[in-house]
Backbone as XML, in Angstrom:
<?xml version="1.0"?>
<chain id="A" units="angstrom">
  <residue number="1" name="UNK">
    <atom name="N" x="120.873" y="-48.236" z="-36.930"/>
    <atom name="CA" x="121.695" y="-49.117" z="-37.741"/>
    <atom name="C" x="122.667" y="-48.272" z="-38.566"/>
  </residue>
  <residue number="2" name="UNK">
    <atom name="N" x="123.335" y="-48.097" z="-38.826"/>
    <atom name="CA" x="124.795" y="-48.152" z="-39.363"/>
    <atom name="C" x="124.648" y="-48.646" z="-40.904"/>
  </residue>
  <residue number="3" name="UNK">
    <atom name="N" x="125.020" y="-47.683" z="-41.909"/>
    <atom name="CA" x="124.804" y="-48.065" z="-43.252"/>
    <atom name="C" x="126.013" y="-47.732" z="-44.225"/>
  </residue>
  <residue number="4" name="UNK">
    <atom name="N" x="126.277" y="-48.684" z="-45.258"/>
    <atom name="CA" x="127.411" y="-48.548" z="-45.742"/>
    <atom name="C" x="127.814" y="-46.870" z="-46.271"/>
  </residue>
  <residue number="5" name="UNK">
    <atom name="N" x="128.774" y="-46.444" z="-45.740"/>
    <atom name="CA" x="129.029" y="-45.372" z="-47.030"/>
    <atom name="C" x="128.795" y="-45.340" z="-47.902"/>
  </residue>
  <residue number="6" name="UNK">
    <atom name="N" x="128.800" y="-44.162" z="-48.667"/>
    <atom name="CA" x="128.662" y="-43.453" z="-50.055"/>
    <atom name="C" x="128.903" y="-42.117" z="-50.294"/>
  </residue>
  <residue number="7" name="UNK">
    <atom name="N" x="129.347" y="-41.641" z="-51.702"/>
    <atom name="CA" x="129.273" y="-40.379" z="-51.807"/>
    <atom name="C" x="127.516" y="-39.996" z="-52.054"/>
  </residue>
  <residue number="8" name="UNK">
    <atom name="N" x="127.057" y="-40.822" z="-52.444"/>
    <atom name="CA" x="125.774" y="-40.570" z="-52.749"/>
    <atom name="C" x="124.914" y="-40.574" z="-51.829"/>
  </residue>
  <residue number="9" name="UNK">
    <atom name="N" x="124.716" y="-41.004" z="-50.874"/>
    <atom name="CA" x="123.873" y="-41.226" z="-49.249"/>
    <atom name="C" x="124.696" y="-40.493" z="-48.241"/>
  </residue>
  <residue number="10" name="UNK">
    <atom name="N" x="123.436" y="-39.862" z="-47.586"/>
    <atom name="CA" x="123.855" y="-39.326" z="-46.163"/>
    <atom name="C" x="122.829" y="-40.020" z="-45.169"/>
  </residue>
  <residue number="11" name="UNK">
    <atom name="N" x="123.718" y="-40.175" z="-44.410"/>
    <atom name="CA" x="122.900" y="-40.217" z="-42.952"/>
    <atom name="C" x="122.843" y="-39.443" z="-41.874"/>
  </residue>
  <residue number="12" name="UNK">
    <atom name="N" x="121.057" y="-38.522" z="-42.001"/>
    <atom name="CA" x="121.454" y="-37.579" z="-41.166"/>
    <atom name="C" x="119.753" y="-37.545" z="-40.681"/>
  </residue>
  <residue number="13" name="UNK">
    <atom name="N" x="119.423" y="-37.010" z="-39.530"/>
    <atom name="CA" x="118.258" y="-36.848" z="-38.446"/>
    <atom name="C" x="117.352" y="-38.355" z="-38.650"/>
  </residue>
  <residue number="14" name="UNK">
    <atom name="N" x="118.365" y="-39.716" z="-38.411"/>
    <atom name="CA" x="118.101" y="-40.828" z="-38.333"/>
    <atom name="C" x="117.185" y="-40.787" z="-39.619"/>
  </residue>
  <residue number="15" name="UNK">
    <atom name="N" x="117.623" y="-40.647" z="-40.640"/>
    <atom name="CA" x="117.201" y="-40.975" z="-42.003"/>
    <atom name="C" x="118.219" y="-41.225" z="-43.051"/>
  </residue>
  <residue number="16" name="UNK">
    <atom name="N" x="118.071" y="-41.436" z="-44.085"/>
    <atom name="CA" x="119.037" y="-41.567" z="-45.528"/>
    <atom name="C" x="118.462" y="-40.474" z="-46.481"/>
  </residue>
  <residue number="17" name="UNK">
    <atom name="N" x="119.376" y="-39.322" z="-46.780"/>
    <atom name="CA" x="119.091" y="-38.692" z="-47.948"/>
    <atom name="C" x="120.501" y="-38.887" z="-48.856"/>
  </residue>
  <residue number="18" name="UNK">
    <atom name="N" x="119.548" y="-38.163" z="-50.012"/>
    <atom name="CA" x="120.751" y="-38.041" z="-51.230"/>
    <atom name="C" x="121.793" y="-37.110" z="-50.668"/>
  </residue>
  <residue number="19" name="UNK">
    <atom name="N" x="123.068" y="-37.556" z="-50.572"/>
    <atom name="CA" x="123.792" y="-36.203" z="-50.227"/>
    <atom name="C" x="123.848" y="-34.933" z="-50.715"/>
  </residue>
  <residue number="20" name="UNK">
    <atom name="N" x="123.688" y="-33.811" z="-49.384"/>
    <atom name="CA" x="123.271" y="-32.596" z="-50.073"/>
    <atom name="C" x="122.121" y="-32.126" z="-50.489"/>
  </residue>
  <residue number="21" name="UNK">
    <atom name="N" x="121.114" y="-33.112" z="-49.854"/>
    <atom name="CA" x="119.666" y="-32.379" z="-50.834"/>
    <atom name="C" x="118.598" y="-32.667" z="-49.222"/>
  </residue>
  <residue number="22" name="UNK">
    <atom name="N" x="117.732" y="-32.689" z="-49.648"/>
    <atom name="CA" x="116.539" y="-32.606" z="-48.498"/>
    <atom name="C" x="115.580" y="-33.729" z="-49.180"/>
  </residue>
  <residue number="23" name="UNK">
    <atom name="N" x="115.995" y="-35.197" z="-50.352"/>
    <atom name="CA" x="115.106" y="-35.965" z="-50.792"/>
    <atom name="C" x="115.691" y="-37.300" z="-50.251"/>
  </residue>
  <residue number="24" name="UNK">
    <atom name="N" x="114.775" y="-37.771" z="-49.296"/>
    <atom name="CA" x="114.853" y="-39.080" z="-48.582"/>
    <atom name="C" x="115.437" y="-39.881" z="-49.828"/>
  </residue>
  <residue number="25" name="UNK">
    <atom name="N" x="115.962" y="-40.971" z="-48.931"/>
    <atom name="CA" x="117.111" y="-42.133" z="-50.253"/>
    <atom name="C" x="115.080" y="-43.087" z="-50.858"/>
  </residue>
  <residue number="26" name="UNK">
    <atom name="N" x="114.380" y="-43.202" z="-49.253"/>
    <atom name="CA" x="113.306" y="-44.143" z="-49.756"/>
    <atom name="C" x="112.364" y="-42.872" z="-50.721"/>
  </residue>
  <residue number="27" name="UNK">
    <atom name="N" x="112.094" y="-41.692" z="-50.682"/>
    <atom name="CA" x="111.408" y="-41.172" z="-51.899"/>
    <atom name="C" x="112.107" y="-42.103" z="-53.263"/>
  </residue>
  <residue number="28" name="UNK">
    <atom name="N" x="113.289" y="-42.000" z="-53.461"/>
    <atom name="CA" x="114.067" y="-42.294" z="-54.812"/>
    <atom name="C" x="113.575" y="-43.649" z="-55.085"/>
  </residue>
  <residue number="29" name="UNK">
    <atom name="N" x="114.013" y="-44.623" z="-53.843"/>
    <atom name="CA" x="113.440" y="-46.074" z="-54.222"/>
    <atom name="C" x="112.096" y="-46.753" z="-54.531"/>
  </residue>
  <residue number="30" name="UNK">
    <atom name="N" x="111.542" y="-45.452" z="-53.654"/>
    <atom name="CA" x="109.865" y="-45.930" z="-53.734"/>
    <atom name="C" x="109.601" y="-45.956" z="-55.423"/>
  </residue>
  <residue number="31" name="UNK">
    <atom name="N" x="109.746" y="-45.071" z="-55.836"/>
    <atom name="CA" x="109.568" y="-44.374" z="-57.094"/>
    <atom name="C" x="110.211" y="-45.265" z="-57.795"/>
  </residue>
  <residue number="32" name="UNK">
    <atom name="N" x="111.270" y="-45.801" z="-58.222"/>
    <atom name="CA" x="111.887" y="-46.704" z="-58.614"/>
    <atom name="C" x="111.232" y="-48.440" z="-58.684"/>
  </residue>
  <residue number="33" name="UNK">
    <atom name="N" x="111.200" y="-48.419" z="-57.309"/>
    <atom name="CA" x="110.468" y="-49.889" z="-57.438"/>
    <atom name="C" x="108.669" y="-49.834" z="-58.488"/>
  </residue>
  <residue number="34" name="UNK">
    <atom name="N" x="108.181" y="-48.790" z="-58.246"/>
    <atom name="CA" x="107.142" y="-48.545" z="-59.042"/>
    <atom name="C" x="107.689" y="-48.798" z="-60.335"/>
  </residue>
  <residue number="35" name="UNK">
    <atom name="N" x="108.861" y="-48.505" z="-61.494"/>
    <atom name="CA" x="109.078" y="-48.668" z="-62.376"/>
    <atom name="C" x="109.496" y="-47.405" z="-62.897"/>
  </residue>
  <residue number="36" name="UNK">
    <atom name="N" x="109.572" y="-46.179" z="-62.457"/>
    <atom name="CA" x="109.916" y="-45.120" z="-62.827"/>
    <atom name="C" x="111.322" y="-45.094" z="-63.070"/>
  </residue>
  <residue number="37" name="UNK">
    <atom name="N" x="111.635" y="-44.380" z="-64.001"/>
    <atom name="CA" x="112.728" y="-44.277" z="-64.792"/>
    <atom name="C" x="114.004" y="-43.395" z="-64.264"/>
  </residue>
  <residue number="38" name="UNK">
    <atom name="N" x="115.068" y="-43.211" z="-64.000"/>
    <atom name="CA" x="116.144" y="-42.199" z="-63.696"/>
    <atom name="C" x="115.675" y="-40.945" z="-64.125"/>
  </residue>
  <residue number="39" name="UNK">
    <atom name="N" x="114.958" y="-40.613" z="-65.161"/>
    <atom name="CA" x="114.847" y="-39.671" z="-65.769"/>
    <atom name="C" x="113.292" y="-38.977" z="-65.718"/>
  </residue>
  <residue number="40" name="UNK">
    <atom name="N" x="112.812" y="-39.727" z="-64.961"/>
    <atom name="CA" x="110.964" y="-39.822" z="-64.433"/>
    <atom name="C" x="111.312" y="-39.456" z="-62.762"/>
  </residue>
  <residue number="41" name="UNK">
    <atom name="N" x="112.105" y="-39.808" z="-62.415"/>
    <atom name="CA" x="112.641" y="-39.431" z="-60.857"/>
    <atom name="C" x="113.102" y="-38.513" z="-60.551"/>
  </residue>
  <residue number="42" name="UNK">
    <atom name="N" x="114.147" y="-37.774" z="-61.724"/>
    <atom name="CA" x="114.411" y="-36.200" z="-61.620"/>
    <atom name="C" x="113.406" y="-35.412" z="-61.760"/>
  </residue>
  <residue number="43" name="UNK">
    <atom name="N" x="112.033" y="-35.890" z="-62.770"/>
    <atom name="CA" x="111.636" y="-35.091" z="-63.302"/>
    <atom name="C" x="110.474" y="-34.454" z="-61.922"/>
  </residue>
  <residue number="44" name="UNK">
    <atom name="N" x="110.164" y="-35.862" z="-61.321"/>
    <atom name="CA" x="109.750" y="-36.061" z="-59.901"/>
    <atom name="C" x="110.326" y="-34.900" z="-58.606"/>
  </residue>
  <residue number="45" name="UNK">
    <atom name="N" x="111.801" y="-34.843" z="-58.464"/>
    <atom name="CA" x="112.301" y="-34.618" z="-57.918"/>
    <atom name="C" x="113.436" y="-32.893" z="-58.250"/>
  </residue>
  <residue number="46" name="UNK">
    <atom name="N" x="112.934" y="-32.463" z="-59.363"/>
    <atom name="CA" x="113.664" y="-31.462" z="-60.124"/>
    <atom name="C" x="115.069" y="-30.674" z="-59.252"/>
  </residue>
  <residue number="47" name="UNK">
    <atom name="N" x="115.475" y="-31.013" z="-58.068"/>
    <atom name="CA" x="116.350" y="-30.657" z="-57.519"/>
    <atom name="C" x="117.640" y="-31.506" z="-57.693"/>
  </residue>
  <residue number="48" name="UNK">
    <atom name="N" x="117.101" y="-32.623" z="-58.175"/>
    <atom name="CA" x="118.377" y="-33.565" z="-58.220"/>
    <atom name="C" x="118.845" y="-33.808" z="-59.880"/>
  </residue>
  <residue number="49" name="UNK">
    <atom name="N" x="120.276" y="-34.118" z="-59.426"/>
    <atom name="CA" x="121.149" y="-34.283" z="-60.308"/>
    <atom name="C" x="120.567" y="-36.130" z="-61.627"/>
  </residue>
  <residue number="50" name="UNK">
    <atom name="N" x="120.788" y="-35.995" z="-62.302"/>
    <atom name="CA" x="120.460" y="-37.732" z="-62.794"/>
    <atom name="C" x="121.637" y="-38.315" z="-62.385"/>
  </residue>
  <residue number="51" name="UNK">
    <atom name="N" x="123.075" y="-37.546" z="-62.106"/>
    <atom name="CA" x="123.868" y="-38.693" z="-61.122"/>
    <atom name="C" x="123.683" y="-39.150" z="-59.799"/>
  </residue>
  <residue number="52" name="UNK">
    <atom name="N" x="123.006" y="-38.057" z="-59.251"/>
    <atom name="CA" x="122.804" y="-38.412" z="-57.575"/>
    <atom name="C" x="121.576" y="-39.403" z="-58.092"/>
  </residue>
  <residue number="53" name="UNK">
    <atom name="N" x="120.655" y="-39.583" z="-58.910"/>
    <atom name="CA" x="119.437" y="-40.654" z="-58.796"/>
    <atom name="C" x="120.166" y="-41.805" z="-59.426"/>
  </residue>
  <residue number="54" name="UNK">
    <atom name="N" x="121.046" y="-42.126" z="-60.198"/>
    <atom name="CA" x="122.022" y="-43.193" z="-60.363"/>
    <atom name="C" x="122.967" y="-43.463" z="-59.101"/>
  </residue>
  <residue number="55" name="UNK">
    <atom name="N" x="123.135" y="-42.866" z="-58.261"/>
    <atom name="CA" x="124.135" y="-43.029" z="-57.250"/>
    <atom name="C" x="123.176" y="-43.679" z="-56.393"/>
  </residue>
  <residue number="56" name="UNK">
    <atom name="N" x="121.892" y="-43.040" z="-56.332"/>
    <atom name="CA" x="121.405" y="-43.520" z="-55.071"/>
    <atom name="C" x="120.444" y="-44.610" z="-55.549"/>
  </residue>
  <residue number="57" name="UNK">
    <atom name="N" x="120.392" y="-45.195" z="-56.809"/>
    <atom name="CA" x="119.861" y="-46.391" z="-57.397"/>
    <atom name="C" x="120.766" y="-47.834" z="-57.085"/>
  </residue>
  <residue number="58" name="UNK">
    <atom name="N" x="122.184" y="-47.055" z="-57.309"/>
    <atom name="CA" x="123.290" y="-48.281" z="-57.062"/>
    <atom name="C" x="123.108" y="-48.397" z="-55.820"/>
  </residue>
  <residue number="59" name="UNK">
    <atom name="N" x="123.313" y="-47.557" z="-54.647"/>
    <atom name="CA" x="123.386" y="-47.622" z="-53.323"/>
    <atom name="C" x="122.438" y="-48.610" z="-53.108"/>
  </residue>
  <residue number="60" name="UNK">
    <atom name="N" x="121.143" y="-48.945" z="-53.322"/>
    <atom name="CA" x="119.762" y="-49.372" z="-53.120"/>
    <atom name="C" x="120.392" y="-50.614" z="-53.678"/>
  </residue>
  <residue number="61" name="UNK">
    <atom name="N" x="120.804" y="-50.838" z="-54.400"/>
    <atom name="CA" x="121.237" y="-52.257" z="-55.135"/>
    <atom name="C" x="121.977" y="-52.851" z="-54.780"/>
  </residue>
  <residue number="62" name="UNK">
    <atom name="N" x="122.747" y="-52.831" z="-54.299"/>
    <atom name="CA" x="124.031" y="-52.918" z="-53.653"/>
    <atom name="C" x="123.655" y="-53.329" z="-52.484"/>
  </residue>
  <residue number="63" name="UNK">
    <atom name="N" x="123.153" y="-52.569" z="-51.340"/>
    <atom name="CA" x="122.633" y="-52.961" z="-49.952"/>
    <atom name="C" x="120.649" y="-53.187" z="-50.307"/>
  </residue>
  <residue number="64" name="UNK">
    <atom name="N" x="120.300" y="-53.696" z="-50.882"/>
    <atom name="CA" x="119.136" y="-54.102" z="-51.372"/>
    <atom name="C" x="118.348" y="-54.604" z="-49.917"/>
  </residue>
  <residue number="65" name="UNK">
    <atom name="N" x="118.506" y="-55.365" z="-49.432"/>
    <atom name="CA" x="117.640" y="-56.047" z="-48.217"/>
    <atom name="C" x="117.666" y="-54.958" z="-47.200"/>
  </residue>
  <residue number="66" name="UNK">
    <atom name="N" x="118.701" y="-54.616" z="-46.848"/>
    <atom name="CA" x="118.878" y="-53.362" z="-45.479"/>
    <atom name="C" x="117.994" y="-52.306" z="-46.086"/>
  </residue>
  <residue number="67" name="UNK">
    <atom name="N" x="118.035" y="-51.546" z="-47.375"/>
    <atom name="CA" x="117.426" y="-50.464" z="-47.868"/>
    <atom name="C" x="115.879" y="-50.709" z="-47.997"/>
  </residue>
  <residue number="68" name="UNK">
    <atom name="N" x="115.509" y="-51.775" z="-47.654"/>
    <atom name="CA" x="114.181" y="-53.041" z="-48.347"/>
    <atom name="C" x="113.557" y="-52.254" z="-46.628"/>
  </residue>
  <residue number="69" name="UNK">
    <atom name="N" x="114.465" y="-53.230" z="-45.992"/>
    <atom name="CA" x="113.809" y="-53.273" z="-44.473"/>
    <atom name="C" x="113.797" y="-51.838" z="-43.880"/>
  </residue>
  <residue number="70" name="UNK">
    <atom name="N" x="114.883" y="-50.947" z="-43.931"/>
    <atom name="CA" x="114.914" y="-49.464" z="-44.235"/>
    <atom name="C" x="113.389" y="-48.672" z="-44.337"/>
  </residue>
  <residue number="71" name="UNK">
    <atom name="N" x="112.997" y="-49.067" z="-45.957"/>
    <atom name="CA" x="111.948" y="-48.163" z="-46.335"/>
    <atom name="C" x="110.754" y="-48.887" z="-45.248"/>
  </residue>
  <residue number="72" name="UNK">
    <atom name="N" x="110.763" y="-50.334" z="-45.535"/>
    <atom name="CA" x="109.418" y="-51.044" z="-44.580"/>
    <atom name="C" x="109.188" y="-50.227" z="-43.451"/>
  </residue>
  <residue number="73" name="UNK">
    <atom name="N" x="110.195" y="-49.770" z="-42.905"/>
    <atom name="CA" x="109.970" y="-49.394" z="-40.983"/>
    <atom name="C" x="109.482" y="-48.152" z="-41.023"/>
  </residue>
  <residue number="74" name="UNK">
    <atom name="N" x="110.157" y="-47.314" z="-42.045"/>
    <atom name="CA" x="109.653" y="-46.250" z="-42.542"/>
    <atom name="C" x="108.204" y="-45.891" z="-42.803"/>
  </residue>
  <residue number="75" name="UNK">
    <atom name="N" x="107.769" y="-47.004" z="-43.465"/>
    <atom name="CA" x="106.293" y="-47.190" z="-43.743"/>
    <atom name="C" x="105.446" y="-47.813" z="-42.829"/>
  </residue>
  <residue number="76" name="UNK">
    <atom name="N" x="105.965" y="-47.752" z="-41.611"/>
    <atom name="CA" x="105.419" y="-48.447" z="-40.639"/>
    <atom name="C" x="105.108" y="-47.445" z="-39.790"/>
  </residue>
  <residue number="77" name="UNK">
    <atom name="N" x="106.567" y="-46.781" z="-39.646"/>
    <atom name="CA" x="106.103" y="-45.483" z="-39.012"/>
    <atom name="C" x="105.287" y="-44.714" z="-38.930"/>
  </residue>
  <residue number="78" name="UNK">
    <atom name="N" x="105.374" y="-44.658" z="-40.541"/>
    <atom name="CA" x="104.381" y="-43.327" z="-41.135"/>
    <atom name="C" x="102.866" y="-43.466" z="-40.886"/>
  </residue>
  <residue number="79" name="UNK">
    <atom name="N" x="102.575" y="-45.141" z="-40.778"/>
    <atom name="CA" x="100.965" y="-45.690" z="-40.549"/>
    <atom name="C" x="100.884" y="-45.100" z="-38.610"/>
  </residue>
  <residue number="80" name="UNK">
    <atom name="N" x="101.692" y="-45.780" z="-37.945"/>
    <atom name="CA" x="101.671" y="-45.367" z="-36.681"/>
    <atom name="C" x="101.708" y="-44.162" z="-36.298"/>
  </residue>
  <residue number="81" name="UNK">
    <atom name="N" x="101.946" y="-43.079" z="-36.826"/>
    <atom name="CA" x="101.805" y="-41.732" z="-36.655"/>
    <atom name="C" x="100.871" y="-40.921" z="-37.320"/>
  </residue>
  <residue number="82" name="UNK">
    <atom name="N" x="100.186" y="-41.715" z="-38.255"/>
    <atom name="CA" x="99.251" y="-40.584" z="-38.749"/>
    <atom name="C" x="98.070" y="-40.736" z="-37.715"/>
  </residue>
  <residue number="83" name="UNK">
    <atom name="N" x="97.355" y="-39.296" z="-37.973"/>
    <atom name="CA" x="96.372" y="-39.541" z="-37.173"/>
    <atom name="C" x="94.682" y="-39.297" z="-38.221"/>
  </residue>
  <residue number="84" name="UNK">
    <atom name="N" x="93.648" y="-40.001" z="-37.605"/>
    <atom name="CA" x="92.775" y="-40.087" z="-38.512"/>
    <atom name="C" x="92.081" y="-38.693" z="-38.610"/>
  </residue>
  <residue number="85" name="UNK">
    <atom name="N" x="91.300" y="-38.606" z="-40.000"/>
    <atom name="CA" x="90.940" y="-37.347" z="-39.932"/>
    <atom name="C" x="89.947" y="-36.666" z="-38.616"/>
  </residue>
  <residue number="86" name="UNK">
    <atom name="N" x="89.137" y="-38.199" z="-38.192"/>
    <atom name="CA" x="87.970" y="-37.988" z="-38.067"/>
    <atom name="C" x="88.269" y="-37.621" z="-36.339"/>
  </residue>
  <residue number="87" name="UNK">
    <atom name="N" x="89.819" y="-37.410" z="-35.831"/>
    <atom name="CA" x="89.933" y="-37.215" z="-34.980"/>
    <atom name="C" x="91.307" y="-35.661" z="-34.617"/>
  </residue>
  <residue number="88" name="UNK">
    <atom name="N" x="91.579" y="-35.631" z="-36.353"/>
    <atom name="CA" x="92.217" y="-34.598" z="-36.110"/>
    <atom name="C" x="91.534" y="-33.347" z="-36.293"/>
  </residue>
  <residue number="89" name="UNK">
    <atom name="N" x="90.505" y="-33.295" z="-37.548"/>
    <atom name="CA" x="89.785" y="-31.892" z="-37.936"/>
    <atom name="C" x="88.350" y="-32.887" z="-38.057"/>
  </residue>
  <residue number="90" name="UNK">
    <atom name="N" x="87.362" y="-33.002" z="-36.632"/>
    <atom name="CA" x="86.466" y="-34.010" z="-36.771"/>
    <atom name="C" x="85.118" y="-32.871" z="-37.806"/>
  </residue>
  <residue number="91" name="UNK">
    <atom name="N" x="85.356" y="-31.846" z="-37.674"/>
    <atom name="CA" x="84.418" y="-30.993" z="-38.462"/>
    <atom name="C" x="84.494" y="-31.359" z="-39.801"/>
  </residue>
  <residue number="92" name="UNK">
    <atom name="N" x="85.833" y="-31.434" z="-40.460"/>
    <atom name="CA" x="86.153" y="-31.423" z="-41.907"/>
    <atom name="C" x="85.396" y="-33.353" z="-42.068"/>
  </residue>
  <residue number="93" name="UNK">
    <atom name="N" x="85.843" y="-33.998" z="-41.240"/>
    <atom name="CA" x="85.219" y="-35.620" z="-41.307"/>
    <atom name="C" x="83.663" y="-35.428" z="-41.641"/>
  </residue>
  <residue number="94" name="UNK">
    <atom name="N" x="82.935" y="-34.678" z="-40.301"/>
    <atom name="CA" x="81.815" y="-35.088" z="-40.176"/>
    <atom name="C" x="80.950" y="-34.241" z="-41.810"/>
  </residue>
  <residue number="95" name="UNK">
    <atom name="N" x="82.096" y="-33.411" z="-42.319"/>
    <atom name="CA" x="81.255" y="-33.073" z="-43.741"/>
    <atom name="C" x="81.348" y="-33.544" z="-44.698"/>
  </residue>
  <residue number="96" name="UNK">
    <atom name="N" x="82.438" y="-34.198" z="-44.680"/>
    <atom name="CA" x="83.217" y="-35.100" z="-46.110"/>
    <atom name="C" x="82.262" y="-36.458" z="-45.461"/>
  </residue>
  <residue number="97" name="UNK">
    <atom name="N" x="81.923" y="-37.248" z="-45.136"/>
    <atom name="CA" x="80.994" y="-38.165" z="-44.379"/>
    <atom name="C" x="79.465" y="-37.899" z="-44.688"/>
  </residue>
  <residue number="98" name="UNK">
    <atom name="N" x="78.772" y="-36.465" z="-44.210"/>
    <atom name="CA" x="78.116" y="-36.398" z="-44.764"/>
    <atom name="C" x="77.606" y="-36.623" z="-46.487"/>
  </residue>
  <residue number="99" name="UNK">
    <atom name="N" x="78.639" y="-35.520" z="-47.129"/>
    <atom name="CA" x="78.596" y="-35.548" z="-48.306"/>
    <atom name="C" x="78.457" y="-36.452" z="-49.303"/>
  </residue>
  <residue number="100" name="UNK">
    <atom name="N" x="79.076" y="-37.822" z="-48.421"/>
    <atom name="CA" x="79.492" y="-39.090" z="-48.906"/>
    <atom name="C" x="78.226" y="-39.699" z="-49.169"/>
  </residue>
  <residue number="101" name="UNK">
    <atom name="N" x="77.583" y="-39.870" z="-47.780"/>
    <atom name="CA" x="76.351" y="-40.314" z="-47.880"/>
    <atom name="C" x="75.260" y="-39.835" z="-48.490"/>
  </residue>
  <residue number="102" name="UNK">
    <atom name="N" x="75.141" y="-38.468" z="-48.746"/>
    <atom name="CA" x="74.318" y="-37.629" z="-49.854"/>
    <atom name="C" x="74.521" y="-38.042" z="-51.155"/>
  </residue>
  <residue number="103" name="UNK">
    <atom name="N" x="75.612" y="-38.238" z="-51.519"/>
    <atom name="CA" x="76.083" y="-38.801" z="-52.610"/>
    <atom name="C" x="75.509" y="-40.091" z="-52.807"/>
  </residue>
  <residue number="104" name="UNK">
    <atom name="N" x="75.915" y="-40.535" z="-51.923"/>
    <atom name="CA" x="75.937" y="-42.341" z="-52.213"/>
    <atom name="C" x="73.812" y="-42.443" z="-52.436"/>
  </residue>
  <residue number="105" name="UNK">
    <atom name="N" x="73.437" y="-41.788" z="-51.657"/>
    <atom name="CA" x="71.570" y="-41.441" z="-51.717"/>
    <atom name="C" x="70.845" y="-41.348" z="-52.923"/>
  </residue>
  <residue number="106" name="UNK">
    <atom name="N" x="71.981" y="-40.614" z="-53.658"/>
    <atom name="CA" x="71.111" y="-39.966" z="-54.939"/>
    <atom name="C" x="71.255" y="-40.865" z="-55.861"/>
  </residue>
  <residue number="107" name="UNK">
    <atom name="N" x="69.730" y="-40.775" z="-56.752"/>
    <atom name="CA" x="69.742" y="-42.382" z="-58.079"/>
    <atom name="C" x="70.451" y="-41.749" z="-58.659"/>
  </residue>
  <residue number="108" name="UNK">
    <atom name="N" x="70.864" y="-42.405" z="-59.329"/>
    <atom name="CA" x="71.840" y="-42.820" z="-60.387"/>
    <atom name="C" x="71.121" y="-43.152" z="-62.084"/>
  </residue>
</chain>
């Protein structure tokens, strides 16, 4: 999809970053929709400018639904590609599992 210009957004390796930086446009929004502040987002993000997190706040506002459906697919992705522990490092599972249940064993 095709997204409005900005000086503040790039579109580049089929993603949205802040122009010039290596911080996804959805890091900024995620953080934002949580309630975090312009100034809680740099502090987040210490590479960025507080104009590029105002630039890329308006951008988000402005195209609000596209940037909405944007981050969703994003987060869709990210579920469809992870892989579970218990099949990537099944050693590290089967001890954190154990442990769990040792835990969960002991009175209280």
């Amino acid at each position: 999809m095709a997204y409005p210009s900005s000086p503040y957004i790039e579109e580049r390796d089929e993603g949205l970053y802040l122009a010039g930086t290596r911080v996804s446009l959805d890091s900024v929004v995620i953080r934002f929709q949580q309630g975090a502040s312009p100034d809680k987002i740099v502090q987040s993000f210490p590479t960025l400018k507080l104009s590029q997190v105002y630039g890329a706040i308006a951008y988000y506002l402005e195209n609000e639904s596209a940037i909405q459906d944007y981050v969703a697919e994003g987060e869709r992705e990210l579920e469809r590609s992870a892989v579970p522990l218990s099949r990537s490092n099944p050693a590290l599972y089967a001890r954190l599992n154990a442990a769990r249940h040792q835990s969960a064993s002991k009175p209280t």
